[in-house]
Structure formats: C-alpha cells, structure tokens
C-alpha positions as CSV (number, residue, x, y, z in Angstrom):
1,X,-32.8,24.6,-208.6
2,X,-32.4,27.9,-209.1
3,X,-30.8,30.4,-205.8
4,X,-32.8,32.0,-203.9
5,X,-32.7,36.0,-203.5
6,X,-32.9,35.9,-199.5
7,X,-34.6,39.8,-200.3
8,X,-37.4,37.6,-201.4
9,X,-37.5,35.3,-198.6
10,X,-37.5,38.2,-195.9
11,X,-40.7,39.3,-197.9
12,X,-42.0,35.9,-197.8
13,X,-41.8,35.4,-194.0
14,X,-43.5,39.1,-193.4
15,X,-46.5,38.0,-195.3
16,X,-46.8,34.5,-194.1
17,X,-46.2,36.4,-190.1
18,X,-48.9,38.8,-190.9
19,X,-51.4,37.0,-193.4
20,X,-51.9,39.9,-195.3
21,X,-50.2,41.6,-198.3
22,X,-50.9,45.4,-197.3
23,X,-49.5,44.8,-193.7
24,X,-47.0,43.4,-194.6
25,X,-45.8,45.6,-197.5
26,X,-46.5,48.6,-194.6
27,X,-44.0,47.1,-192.1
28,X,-41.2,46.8,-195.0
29,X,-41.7,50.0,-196.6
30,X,-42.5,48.6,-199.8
31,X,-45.4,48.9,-202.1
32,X,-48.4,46.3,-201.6
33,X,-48.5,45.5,-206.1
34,X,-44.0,45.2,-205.6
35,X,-44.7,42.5,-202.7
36,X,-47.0,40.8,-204.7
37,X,-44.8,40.5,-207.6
38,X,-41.9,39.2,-205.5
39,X,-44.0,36.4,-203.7
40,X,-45.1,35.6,-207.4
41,X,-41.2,35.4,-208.5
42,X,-40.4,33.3,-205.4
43,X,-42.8,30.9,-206.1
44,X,-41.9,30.7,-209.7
45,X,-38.6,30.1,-208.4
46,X,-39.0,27.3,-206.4
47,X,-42.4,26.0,-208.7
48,X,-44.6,25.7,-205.5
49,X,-47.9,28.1,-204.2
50,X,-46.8,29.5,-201.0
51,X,-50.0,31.1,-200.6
52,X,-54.0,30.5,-201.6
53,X,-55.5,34.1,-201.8
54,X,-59.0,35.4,-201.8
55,X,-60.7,38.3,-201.2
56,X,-61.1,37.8,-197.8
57,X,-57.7,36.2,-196.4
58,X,-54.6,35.3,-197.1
59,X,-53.1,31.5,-195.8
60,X,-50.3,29.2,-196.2
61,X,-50.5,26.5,-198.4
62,X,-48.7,22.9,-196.7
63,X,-45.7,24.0,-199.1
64,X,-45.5,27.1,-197.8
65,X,-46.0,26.4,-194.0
66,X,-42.7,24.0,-194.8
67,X,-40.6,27.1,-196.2
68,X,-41.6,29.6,-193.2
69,X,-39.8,27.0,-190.8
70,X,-37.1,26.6,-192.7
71,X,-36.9,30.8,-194.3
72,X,-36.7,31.9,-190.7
73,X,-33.9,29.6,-189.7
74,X,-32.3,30.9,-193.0
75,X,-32.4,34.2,-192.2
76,X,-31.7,34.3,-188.5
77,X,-28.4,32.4,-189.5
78,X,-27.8,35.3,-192.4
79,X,-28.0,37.8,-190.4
80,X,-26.1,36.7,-187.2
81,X,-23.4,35.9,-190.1
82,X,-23.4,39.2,-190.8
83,X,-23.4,40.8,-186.9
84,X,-20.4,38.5,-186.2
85,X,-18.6,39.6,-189.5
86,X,-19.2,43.4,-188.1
87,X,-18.0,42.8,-184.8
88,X,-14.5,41.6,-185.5
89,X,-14.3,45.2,-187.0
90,X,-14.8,47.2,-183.8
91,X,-12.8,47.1,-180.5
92,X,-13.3,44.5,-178.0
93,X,-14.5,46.2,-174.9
94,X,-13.1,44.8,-171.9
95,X,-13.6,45.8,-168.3
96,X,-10.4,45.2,-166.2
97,X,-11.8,46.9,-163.2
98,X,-8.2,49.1,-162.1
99,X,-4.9,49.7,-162.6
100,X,-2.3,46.6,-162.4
101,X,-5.0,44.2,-161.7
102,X,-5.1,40.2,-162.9
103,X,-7.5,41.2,-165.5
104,X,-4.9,43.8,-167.2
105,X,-2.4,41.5,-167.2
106,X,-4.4,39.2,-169.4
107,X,-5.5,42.1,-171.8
108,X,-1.7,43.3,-171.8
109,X,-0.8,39.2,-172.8
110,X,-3.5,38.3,-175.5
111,X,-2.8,42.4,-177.3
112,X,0.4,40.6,-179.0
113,X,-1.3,37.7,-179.9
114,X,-3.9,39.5,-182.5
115,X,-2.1,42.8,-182.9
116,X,-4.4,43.7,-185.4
117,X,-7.4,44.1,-183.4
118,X,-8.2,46.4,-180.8
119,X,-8.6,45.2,-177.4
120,X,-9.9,48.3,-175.2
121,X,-9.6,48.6,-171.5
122,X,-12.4,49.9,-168.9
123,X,-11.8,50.6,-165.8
124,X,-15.6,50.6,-163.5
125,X,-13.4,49.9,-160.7
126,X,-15.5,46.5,-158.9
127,X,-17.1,43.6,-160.7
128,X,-20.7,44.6,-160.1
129,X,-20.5,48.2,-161.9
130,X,-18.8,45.9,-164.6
131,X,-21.6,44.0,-164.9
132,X,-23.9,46.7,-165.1
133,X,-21.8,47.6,-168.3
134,X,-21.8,44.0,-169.4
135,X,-26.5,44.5,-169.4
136,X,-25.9,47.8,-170.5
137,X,-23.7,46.8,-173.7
138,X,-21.3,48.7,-172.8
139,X,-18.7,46.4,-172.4
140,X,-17.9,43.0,-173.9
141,X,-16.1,41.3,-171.3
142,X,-16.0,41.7,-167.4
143,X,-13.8,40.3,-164.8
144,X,-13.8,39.5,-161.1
145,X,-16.2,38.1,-158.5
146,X,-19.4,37.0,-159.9
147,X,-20.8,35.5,-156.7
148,X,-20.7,38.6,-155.1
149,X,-22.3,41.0,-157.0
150,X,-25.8,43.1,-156.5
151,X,-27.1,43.1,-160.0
152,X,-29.2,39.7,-161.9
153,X,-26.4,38.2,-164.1
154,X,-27.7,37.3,-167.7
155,X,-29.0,33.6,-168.0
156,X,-26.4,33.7,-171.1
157,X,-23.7,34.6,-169.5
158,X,-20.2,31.9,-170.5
159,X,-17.6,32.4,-167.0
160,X,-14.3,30.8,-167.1
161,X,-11.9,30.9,-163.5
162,X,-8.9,32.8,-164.3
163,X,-7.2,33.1,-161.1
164,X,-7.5,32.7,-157.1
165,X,-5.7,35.7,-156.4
166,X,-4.1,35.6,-152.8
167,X,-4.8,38.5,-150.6
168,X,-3.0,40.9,-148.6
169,X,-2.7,44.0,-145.9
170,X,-1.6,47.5,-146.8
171,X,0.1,48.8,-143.7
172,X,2.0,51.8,-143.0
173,X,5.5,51.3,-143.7
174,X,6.0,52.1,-139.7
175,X,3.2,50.1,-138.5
176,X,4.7,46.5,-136.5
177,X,3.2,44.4,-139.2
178,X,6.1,45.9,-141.8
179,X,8.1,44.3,-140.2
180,X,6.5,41.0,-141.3
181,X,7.1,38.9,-144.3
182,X,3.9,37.5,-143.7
183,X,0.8,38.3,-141.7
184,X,-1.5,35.9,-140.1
185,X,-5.2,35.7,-140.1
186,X,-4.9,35.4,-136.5
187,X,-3.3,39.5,-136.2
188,X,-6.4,40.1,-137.5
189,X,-7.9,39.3,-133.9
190,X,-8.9,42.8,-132.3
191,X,-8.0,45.0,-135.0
192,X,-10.4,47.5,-137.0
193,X,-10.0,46.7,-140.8
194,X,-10.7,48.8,-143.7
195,X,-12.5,46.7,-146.2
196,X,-13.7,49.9,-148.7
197,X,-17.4,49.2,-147.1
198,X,-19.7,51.3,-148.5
199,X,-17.9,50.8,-152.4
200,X,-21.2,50.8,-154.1
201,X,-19.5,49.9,-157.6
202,X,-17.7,46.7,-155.7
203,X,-20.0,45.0,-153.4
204,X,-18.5,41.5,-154.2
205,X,-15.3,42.7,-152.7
206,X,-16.8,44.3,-149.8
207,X,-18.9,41.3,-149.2
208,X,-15.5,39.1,-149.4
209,X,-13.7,41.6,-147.0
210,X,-16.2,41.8,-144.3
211,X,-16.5,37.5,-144.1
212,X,-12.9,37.1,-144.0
213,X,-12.3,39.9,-141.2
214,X,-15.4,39.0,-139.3
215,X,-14.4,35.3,-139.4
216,X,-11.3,35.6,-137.9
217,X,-12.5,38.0,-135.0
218,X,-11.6,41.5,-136.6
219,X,-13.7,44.6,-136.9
220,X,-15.0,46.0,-140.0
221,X,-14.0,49.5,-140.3
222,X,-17.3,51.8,-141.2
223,X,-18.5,52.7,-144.5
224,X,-17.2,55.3,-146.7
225,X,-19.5,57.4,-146.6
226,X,-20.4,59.3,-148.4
227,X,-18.9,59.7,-151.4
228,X,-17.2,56.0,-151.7
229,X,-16.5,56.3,-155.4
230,X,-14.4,59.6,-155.6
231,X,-12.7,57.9,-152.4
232,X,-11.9,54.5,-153.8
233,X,-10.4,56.8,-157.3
234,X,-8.3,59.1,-155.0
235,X,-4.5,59.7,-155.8
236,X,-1.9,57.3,-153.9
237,X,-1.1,60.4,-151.2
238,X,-4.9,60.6,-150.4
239,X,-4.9,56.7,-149.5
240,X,-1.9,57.3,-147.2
241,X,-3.7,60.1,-145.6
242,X,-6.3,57.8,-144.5
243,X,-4.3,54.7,-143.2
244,X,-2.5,57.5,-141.0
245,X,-5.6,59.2,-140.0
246,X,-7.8,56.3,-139.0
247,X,-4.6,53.6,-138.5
248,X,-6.9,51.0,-140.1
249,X,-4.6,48.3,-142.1
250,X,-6.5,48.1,-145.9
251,X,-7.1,44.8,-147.2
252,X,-5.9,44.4,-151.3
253,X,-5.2,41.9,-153.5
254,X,-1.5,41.1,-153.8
255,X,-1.2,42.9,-156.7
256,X,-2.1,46.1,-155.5
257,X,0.5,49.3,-157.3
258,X,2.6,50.7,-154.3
259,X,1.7,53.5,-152.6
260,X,4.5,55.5,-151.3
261,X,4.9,55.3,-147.1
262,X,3.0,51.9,-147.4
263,X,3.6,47.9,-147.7
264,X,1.9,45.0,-148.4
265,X,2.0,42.1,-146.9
266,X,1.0,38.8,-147.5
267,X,-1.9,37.3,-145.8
268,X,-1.3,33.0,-144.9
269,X,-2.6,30.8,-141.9
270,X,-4.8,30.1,-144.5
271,X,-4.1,32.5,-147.5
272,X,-7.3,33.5,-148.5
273,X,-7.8,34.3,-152.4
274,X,-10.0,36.5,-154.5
275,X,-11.6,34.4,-157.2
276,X,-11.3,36.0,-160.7
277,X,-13.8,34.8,-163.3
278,X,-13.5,36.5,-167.1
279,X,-17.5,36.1,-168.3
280,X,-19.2,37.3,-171.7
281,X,-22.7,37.0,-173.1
282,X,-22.5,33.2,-174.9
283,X,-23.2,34.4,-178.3
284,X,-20.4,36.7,-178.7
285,X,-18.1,36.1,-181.4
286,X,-15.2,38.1,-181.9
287,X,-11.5,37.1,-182.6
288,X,-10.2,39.4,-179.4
289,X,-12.1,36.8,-177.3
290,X,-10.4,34.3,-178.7
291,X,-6.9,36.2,-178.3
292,X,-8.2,36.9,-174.3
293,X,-8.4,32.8,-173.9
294,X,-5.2,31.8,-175.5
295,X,-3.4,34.4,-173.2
296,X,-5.4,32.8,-170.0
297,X,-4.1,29.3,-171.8
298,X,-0.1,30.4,-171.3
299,X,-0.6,32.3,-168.0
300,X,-2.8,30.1,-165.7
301,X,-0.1,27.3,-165.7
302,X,2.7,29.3,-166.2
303,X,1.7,31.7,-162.7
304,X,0.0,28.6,-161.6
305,X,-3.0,31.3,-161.0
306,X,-5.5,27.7,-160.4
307,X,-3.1,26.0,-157.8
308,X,-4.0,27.8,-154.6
309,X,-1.8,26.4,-151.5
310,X,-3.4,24.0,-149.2
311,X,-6.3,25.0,-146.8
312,X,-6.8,28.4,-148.4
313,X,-9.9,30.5,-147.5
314,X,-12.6,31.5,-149.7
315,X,-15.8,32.9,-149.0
316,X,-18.7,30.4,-148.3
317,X,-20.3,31.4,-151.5
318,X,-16.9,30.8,-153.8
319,X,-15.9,27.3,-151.4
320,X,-16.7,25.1,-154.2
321,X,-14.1,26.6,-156.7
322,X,-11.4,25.1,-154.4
323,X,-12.7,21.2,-155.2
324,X,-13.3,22.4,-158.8
C-alpha cells in the first residue's frame, strides 16, 4: 500500500468535520474543484469511497467513518511531533523566583549538563506571580510553594518536591539574637515579625510566615503597604533601613544573600522548612527539562534537601509532605 500524503488526510478530516466540500475548501484556503481532486486521489490511494455524494449532502461511507478515527489520531500525533521538535530549539523558560534561591541553584547545576541548550532564568519574585507566568505561557517551569498560592493551578500541571528548605531570622547584627547560633520558636513569643505581608506576587510565603509566627505566640508585623513590590525589589541598604526603623526581625529562607549590618540565624525547636516543588504543564517536552531533573537527581541526596530533621514544622496545608 501505497504512503499516504498527510496534506491529503488534513483535507479529508475538514470535509468529513464539515460534510460539505465548499466549507470545507473555505476554512483551508483552497479551491472547492482542488479539494475534490485530492479526496478523489486519496481514495484512489487507499482503493476505498470515503464519501457518497449527491446533490444534496455529503456523508461518510463505513470506510470512511473508520479513517476519520484513525486520520485525526494521525495527525494530532504529527503535529505534536513537530511542536516538540520546535521546542527543543528555543530557551527553556524557568522561573527561579530571586537571587541565590534553591531554585537557581538547580538551573546553575543542570546548565553543564546540556550546555547546548538554553536554560533562561525569571525572576517574578514569589511562586504565585510564577504561576501566573506558568497560565500565561510565559514561563516553562516554576518553583516554590504550590499550596499556597492565590491563582487556580492547571489540572495538567506534573510537581516534583525539590527541597524542604529550613527557615531562618534576619536580625541586625547588634540585635541579642546575633548573638545566637540558633534561635528558637519560642523567642518568637511577644515579638512583632516581619513576614513581607502584603507581597501580592508571594502570598504562599506570606501565608507560611503568618502560621508559623502566629502559632508560636508572635505578632505579624503589618502589611507593606502600599507599594509591596518595589519594597520586596529594594537594594540590600534599603532592607537594613527597615529592620532599623521598625526593629522587626525578617523571616527568610536560609539561603537568603547577606545584607551588610545583618545576620541570619537559624530557626530549630522545631526547624520549620519551606517546601520547594519544581512543576510544568504535563505535556511539555523539552530536553532542558530533562537536564533540570537530572540536576535535582545529584543534588537532593547529595544536600540531603528531602531529609528534614525530626519534628520539623510545616504549615497545615504542606503537613503531609513530611510522611511522604
């Protein structure tokens, strides 16, 4: 049996869709006798009648209604062939939210392990404007907390736990708790903590802040307002400003970059963790992705990022990841 031109299938399918030649030849910009000749080469090709014609309508034969199953598989599998072969060509787009976060480090380890692709960072700043990138196209892969965020996560969406990042306190570097290796949930107890309320691109983290300092008898400081984002983006000496200004303690993820006149310090009795998740849309296919995993594959056991210490604290909503 001869090939078959899928140019001529495509043509096929429109006409069996719309059960009539001169609609169909309308909606693919061809000429109603050219379609006609091409259903009449097709079915000289495969030796069957697709179609009985009259002067009054147009229907499938039982031959026919057996290739339109089968043509539209065909050509749904073409052309996402085709979309996957494109996409290895263009940069993976991949939202790391800021500057030295877990997330960066995984696009900094899987860029040597496909050197020729581009792996391009984003940098929304919290999980749920990241997400809004994810629905919006504009980026291919997001990281952070998923539970907490504002916006409907796609039905589609493939997450995988990358780390349970232990939090900490940035103190002035002349405020008692310096002086600390460590600092216990129970300092906490009476103190007015800034957890960047009122973030509207990271509601997942100000959710997480407010439990944990509400939980173990601290205040939450009051919202930035307004103004939040330009706050949450200002340079190092601006953050130090505030922390002398308002003498709040700012919680941050361990990782935080230093910011001159300031420490961080450890948070333990429990250690409570930020849960990073890395999540795509399931049908992407694009060799970067594949050089993200294998990165999370060397670093999860090698930082031990899914070994949190005993009786950590999570939010209610992330509790389960601690069994999982």
């Amino acid at each position: 049996m001869p090939d078959v031109d899928t140019r001529l299938l495509r043509h096929f399918v429109a006409v069996a869709q719309d059960l009539h030649f001169g609609r169909a030849a309308a909606r693919l910009f061809v000429a109603q006798q050219a379609l006609s000749r091409d259903i009449a080469r097709l079915e000289r090709d495969l030796g069957v009648r697709l179609f009985d014609r009259t002067t009054r309508k147009v229907t499938l034969t039982p031959p026919g209604e057996r290739l339109l199953a089968r043509a539209t598989e065909l050509l749904a599998l073409h052309d996402a062939m085709l979309a996957e072969l494109r996409d290895t060509t263009r940069p993976l787009l991949v939202d790391v939210m800021h500057d030295r976060s877990t997330a960066l480090r995984v696009l900094e380890a899987a860029r040597p392990l496909a050197p020729e692709l581009e792996l391009e960072a984003r940098f929304h700043g919290g999980c749920d404007a990241a997400v809004r990138g994810l629905l919006a196209h504009r980026v291919d892969v997001v990281f952070g907390r998923l539970s907490g965020v504002l916006v409907a996560l796609p039905a589609n969406l493939t997450r995988r736990l990358v780390r349970l990042e232990p939090l900490g306190l940035m103190v002035l570097d002349d405020d008692p708790l310096a002086r600390r290796d460590t600092v216990p949930l129970a300092a906490l107890r009476g103190r007015t903590v800034d957890t960047s309320g009122g973030n509207p691109e990271a509601p997942e983290w100000v959710e997480l802040g407010a439990e944990l300092v509400r939980t173990h008898d601290g205040t939450v400081a009051p919202d930035h307002h307004p103004g939040m984002a330009a706050v949450a983006a200002a340079p190092p000496e601006e953050t130090t400003h505030h922390l002398r200004a308002t003498g709040w303690p700012v919680l941050t993820k361990t990782d935080a970059a230093p910011i001159p006149g300031t420490v961080v310090r450890p948070l333990t009795d429990p250690v409570p963790l930020y849960p990073w998740t890395m999540a795509h849309r399931a049908e992407l296919r694009h060799p970067g992705l594949d050089a993200l995993n294998r990165a999370l594959d060397r670093l999860i056991p090698a930082e031990g990022w899914l070994d949190p210490p005993a009786g950590a604290w999570l939010p209610a909503a992330d509790r389960a990841l601690l069994s999982g």
